[in-house]
VMD Tcl script that draws the C-alpha trace (Angstrom):
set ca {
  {160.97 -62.25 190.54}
  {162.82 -59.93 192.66}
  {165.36 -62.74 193.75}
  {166.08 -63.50 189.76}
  {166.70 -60.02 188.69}
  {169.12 -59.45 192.01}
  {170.96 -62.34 190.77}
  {171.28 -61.22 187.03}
  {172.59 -58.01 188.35}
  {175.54 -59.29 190.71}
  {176.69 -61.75 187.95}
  {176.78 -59.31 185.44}
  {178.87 -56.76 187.95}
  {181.02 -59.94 188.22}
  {181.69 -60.72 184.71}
  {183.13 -56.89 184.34}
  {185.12 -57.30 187.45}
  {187.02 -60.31 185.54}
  {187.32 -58.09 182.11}
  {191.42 -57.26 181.84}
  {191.84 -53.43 182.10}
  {192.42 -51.28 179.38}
  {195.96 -49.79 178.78}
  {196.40 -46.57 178.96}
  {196.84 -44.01 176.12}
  {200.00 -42.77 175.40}
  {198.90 -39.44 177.02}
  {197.47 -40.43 180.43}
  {200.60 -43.11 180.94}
  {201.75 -42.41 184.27}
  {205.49 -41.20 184.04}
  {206.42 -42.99 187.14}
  {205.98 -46.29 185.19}
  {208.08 -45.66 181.84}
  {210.77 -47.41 181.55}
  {214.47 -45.65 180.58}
  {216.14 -47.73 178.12}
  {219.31 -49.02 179.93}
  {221.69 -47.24 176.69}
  {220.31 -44.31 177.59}
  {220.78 -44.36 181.33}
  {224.30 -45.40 180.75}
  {224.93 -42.52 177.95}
  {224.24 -39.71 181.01}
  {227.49 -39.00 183.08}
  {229.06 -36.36 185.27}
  {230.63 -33.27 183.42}
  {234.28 -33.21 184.04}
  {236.47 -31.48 186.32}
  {236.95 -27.86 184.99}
  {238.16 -24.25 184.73}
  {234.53 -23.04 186.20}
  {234.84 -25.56 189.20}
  {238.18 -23.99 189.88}
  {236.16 -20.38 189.55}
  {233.36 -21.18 192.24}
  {235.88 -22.87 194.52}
  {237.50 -19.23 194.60}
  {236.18 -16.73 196.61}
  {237.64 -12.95 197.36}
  {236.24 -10.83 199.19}
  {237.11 -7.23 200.50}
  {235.80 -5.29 204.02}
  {236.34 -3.15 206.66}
  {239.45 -4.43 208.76}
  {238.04 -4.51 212.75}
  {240.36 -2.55 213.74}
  {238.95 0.68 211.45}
  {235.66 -0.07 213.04}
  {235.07 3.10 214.70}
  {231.83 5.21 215.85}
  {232.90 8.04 212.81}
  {232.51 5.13 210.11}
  {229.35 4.09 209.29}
  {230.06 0.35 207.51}
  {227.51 -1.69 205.83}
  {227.66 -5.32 204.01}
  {225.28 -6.91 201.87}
  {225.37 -10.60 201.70}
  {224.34 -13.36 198.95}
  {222.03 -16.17 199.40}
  {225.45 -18.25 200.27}
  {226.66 -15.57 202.61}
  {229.21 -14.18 200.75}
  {229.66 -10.28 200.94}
  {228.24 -8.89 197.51}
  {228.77 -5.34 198.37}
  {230.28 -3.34 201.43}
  {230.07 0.03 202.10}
  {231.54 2.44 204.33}
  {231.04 6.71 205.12}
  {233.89 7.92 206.98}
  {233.10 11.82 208.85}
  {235.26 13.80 210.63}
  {237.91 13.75 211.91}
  {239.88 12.15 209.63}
  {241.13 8.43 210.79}
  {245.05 8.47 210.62}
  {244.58 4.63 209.44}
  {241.89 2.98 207.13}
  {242.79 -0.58 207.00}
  {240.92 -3.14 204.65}
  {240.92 -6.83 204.51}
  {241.02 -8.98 202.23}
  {239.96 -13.02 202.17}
  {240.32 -15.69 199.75}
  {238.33 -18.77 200.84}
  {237.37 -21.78 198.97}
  {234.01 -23.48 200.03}
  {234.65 -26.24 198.02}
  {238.38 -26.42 198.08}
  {240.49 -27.94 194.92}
  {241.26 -31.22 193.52}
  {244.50 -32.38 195.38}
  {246.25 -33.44 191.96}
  {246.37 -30.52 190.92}
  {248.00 -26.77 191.56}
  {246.08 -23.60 192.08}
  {248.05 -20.37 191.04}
  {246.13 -16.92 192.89}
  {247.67 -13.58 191.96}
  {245.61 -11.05 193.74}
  {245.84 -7.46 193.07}
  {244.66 -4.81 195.52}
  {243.24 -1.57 193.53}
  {241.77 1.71 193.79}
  {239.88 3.55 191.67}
  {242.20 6.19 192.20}
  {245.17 5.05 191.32}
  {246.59 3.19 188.32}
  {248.41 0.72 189.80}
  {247.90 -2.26 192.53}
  {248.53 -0.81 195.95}
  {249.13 -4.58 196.65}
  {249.83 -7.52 195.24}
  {250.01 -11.17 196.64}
  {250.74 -14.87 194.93}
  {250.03 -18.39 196.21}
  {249.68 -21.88 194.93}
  {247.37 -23.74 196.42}
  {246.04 -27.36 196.22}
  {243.57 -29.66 197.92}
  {241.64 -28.65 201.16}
  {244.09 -26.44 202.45}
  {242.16 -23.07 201.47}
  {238.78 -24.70 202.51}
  {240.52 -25.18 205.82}
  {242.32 -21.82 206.32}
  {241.71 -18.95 204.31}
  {243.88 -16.36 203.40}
  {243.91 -13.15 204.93}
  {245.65 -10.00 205.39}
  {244.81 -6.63 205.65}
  {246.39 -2.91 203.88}
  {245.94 0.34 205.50}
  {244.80 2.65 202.30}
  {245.72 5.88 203.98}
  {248.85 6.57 202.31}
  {247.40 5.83 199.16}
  {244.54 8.47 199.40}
  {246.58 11.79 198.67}
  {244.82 14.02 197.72}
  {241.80 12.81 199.79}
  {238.99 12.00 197.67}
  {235.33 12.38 197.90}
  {235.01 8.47 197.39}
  {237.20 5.70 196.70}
  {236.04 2.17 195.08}
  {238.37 -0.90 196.75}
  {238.68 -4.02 195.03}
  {240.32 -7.42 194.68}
  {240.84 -8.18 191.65}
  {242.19 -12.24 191.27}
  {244.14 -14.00 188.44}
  {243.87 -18.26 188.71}
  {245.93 -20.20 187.03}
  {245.00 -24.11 186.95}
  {247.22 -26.51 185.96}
  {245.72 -29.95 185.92}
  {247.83 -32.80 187.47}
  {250.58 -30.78 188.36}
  {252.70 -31.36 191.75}
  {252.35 -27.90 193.85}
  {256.03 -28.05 194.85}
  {256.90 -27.40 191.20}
  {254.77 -24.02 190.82}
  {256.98 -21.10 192.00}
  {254.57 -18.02 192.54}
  {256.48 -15.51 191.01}
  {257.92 -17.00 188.10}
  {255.29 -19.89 187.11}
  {255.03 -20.33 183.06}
  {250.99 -19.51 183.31}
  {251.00 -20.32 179.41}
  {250.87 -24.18 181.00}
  {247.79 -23.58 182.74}
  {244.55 -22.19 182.32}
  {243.52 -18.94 182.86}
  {240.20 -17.48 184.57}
  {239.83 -13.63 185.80}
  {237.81 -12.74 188.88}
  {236.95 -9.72 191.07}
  {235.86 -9.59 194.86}
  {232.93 -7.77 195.94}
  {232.83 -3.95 195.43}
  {233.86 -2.03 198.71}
  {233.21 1.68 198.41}
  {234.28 4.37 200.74}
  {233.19 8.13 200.74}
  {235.01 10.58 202.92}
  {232.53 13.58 204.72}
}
mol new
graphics top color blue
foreach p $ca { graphics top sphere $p radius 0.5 }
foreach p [lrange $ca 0 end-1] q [lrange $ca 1 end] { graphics top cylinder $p $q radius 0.2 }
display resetview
């Protein structure tokens, strides 16, 4: 009796073995397995080649110059996840430096699209004063940025008289793109910017206070 009832039991545990499984409901389907229709797939595509691409590939940034690193200023930088300088800060006591000299960078990370041209105009301001204290212009294109940044440095002295209690330092950057457009036909200062496009950006803030 024992033998018979062992043998009912293992063929009826085969018989459900050999059932087909049930499909899943459309909430437990696992979302590994469901299929994209092919229209679809195709339908998805890159964004194009823009203005804001030209932005992020342009980066200014103002500091301390070495050379007006000096035991009397006290010079500070705070940094962004990507390592750019977000803010710089630096307390000058006495005496009085006869120099101050900031520099200034414009990198790209990400450099440009070699068809095409790049216009910078970079004004150098204070917050005391209503006019640039300096003012460069390039055209760039391709990797050349990426490769070599620009740099050059401005000693604010001269621009800081009367001295005040604090002085904000900034870089404040005009690009011009103009898609598809040969370099060699962009003159700096005289380019028709009504043929490009236009995007405004500033560096990081760089404040100074005197003692």
């Amino acid at each position: 009796m024992k033998w018979h009832v062992a043998g009912t039991i293992l063929v009826t545990i085969g018989l459900a073995a050999c059932q087909p499984a049930k499909p899943d409901s459309p909430g437990e389907a696992d979302p590994a397995t469901i299929a994209v229709p092919l229209g679809d797939a195709a339908a998805v595509t890159a964004p194009k080649y823009n203005l804001g691409d030209v932005d992020v590939a342009t980066v200014p940034t103002v500091y301390l110059s070495e050379r007006s690193r000096a035991q009397t200023i006290a010079y500070e930088e705070w940094r962004s996840l990507r390592g750019d300088i977000s803010v710089a800060n630096a307390t000058v006591r006495p005496p009085l430096p006869d120099e101050l000299w900031v520099t200034t960078s414009i990198e790209s990370p990400y450099g440009y699209r070699a068809s095409d041209s790049i216009l910078v105009r970079i004004d150098i301001t204070l917050d005391t004063q209503k006019d640039p204290i300096l003012t460069k212009n390039y055209v760039w294109s391709g990797d050349a940025v990426r490769k070599h940044p620009e740099i050059f440095e401005i000693d604010i002295m001269p621009f800081l008289n009367p001295l005040p209690k604090s002085v904000l330092v900034l870089a404040q950057v005009k690009i011009v793109w103009f898609p598809d457009t040969d370099p060699a036909t962009i003159t700096p200062e005289t380019a028709d910017e009504s043929k490009g496009q236009t995007q405004l950006k500033e560096s990081n803030a760089f404040r100074i206070n005197f003692e």
